[in-house]
N, C-alpha and C positions, 0 to 999 in steps of 0.2 A: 504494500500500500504506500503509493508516494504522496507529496502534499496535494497537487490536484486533484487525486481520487476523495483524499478528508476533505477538500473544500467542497467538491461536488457533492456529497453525502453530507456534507452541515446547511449546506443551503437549503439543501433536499427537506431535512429536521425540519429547518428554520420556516419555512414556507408553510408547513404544516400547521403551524401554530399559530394562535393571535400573539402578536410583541407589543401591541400599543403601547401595555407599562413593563416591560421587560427591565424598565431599567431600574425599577421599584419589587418588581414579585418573578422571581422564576417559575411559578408555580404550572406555567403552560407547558415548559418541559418537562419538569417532573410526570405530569399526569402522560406526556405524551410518550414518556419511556416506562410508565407504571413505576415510578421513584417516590421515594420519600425522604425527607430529612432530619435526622436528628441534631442536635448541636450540644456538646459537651466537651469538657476537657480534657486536652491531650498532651502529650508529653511535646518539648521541645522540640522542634525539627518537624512534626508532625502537625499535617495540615487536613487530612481524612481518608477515609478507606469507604468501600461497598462490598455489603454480604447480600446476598441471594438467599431469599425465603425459599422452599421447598415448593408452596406455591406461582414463583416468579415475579416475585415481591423484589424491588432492590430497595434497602439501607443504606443512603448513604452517610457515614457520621465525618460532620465536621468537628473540626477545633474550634469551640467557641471563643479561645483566650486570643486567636488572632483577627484583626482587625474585618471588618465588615465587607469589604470592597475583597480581602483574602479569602473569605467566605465565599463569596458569590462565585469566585473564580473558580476556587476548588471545588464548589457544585457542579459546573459546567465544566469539569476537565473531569469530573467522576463520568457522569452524563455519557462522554465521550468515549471513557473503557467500555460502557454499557451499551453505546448503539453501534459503536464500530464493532464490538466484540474482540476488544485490545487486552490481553490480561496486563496487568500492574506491574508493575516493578519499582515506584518509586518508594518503597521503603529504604533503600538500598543507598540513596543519596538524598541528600538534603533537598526540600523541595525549592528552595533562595536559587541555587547552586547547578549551574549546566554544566558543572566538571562529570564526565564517565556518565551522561543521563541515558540512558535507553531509549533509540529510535519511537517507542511506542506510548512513550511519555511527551516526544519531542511531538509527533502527529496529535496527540491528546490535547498540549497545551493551545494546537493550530484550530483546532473544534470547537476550544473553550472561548476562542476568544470571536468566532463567527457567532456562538452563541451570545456572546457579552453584547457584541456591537455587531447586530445585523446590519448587513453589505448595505442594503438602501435606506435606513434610517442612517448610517455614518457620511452617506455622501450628501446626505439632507439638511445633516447636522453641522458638516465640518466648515468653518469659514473659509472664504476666499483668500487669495492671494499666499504669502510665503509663510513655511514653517515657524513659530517661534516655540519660547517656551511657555508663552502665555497661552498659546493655540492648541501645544498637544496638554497642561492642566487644565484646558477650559472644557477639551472632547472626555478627559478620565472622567472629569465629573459629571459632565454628559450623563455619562452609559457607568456611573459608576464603577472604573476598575482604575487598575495601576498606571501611574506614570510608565514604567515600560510595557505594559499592553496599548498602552494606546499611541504610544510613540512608533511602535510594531506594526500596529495597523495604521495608522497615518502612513508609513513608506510602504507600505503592501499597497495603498490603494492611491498613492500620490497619481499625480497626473504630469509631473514633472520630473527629471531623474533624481529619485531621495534612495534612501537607504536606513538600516537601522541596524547597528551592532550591536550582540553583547557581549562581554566580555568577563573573565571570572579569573582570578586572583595573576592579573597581567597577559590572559591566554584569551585568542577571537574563539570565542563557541558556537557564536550561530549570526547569520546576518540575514535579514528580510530586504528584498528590493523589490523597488516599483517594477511595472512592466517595461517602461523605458529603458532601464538599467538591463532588464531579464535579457530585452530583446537586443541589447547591444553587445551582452557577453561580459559585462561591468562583474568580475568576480573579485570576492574577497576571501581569501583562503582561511577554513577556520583550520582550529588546532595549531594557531602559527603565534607569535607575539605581538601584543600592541603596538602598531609602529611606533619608531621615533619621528617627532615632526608632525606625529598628531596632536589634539586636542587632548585627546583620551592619555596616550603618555604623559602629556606635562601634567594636566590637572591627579591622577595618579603617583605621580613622582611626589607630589609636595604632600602627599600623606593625610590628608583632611580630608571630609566627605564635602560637593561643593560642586557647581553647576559653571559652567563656562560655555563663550560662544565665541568663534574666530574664524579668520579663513585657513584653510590649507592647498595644500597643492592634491590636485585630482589621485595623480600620480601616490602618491603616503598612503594611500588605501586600495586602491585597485591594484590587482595584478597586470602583467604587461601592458601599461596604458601609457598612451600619449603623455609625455614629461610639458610643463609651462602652461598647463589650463588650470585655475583655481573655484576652489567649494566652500560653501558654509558648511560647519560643525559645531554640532550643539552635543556636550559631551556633560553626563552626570557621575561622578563616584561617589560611590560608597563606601566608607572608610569601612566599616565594623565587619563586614561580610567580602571586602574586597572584590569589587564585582561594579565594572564599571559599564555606561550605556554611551552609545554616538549615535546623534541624525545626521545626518550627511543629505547636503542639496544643492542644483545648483543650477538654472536654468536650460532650459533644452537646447539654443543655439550654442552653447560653451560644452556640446557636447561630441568627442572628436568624432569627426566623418570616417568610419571604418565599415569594411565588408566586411561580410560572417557568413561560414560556409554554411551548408544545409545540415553540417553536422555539432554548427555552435561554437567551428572553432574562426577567431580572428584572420582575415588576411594581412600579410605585413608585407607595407614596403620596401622590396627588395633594393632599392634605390637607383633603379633605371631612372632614363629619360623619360617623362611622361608621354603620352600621346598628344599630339597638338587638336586644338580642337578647336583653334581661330577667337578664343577668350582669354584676355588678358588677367593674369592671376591677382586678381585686387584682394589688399588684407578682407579676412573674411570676420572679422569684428572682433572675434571672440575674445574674451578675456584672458588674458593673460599674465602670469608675474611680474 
């Protein structure tokens, strides 16, 4: 099961149900996966589990001691083992924590958050023009959930080339891109280190939990990419769990002009002589360092 098959199948869910107040009651998905919830106390690290009644009953028990917006999420990422029919494995690592997470927890957490912020209430909701940090705090409290879900789902569904990394004690674990990015072949290698000359490095270096925004060069994050085009980066750490977040954005003309085979991979200029084509090569605007 890869990510388009979970999104196909939550939409699918999602469709089913009324979400008018979704962002108030889950109660539409519970009945429409026959779930129920309890809320009690659990040990540290632990965010909830689902037991299976004999008659087809699901339990899902959350952790009451963590915050509200943690709640709703871990409901809808239970929901998720339940209709995709994923068994669990997140006992096994912290659930804060993408170090060694299990593929089925990774698709779990992509279900939970089409549940949280349905596709057409988010583009209905989200305001116009560029990223900031006032815009992805204004959509968490939207749809009630976390600054990085919703930073997540803002470059999943941008309309301009964005991105979203996370990153977990100095290591890239997982990164979301818009379809701009997808379709240009824009990769950011996980399992690799924070670059240097990013946002996320410096604000990480100085050891404090703390938000920062600046420009970088395209090139600090992307793999084989065009050197001298620059991006915004809006970059969050968290001191206490080590675990740091990036948006990354940055207009669609400042986006290099490259081919990409049918099979995704880059063509690269071999550095012939161009073909002549009777147009004089005028600067093409873009920005640059």
């Amino acid at each position: 099961m890869d990510e388009a098959d979970v999104l196909q199948r939550a939409r699918a869910f999602v469709a089913g149900v009324d979400t008018s107040n979704i962002q108030t009651d889950l109660c539409p998905y519970l009945v429409a996966a026959n779930a129920k919830v309890i809320k009690e106390e659990m040990g540290k690290g632990e965010s909830g589990s689902t037991i299976t009644t004999p008659k087809g009953k699901h339990i899902i028990h959350v952790n009451s001691l963590e915050s509200e917006r943690r709640q709703r999420f871990t409901v809808c990422h239970e929901l998720a083992h339940i209709v995709l029919g994923l068994p669990s494995t997140h006992d096994e690592v912290p659930s804060w924590s993408f170090s060694k997470r299990d593929s089925n927890e990774v698709m779990c957490d992509l279900f939970a958050a089409e549940l949280l912020m349905p596709y057409q209430q988010w583009l209905n909701k989200v305001p116009d023009g560029d990223p900031s940090l006032e815009v992805i705090e204004f959509m968490a409290a939207e749809f009630q959930t976390s600054f990085p879900a919703a930073a997540s789902r803002y470059a999943n569904l941008a309309s301009i080339p964005c991105a979203f990394v996370t990153m977990d004690r100095g290591m890239v674990r997982y990164a979301a891109r818009s379809t701009t990015l997808r379709h240009a072949n824009a990769r950011i290698p996980a399992r690799t280190p924070v670059p240097p000359g990013s946002v996320a490095y410096d604000i990480r270096a100085g050891g404090v939990s703390g938000t920062r925004v600046d420009e970088v060069a395209q090139d600090v994050w992307f793999e084989n990419w065009e050197k001298g085009l620059d991006m915004f980066e809006l970059s969050r750490h968290y001191q206490p769990t080590d675990t740091t977040l990036s948006l990354l954005w940055f207009d669609e003309e400042d986006l290099p002009e490259v081919e990409v085979t049918r099979f995704g991979v880059r063509l690269v200029d071999d550095g012939g002589l161009a073909e002549l084509t009777g147009e004089l090569p005028w600067p093409s605007g873009k920005r640059r360092r």
